[in-house]
N, C-alpha and C positions, 0 to 999 in steps of 0.2 A: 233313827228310825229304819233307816236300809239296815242297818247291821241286823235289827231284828228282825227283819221279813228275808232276809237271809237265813237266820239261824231256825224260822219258823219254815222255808223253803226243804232247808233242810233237814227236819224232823219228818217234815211229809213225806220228801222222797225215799229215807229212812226207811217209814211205814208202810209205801207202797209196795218196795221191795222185799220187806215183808212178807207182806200179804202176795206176793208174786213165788214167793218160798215158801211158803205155809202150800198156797198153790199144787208145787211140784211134789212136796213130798207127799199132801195126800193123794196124789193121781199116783204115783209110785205104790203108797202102800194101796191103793184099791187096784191094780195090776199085780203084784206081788203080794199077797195077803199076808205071807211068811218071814218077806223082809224087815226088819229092825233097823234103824242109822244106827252106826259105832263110830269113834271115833270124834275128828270133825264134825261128819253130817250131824252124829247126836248134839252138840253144841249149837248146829248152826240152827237145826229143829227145834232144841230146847229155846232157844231166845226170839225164833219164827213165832213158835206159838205160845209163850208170854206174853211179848209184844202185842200180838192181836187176836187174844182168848178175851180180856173183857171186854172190848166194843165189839165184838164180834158174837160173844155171847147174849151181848143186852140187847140187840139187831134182831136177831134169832126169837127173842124173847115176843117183840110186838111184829117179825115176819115171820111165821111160819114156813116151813119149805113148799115147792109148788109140785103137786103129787101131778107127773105121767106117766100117766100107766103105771109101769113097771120102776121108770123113771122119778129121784124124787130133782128138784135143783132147788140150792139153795139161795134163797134172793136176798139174806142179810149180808154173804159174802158178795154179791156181784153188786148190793148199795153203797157199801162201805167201800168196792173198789173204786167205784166211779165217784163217789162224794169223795174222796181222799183225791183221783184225781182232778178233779172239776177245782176241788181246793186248791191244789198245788197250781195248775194253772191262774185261778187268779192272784195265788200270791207271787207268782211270777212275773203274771204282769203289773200287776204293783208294783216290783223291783225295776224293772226296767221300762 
């Protein structure tokens, strides 16, 4: 049972890391509108946003974005960050 709340410890953190790279690179391309990753980063972007385009999509789907003003934010990515976290913490403390 530890082995799998290990291996399940480890999938989350995986994912929030993630979603912490998915993160960067779109605050880069919405700063840089012209930039492309090459290289590396395209790799490292292409398996970011695999990884968490379908929960991420389906979130989106029953949350709408939250319109200010001019401003939109997006609440499917800030539930999925915090449920993945709030996850990983209990499966933490489960391990130990």
């Amino acid at each position: 049972m530890p082995v799998l709340l290990a291996l399940l410890h480890l999938v989350l953190f995986c994912f929030l890391v993630a979603l912490l790279v998915r993160l960067v690179f779109s605050w880069v391309q919405g700063y840089a509108p012209r930039w492309r990753p090459s290289g590396a980063a395209l790799v490292l972007a292409e398996g970011a946003y695999t990884v968490t385009d379908p929960p991420l999509s389906a979130l989106r789907r029953v949350l709408p974005p939250l319109n200010l003003g001019a401003v939109s934010l997006d609440l499917g990515f800030l539930v999925l960050a915090l449920g993945t976290s709030l996850l990983l913490g209990v499966v933490q403390s489960a391990i130990f």
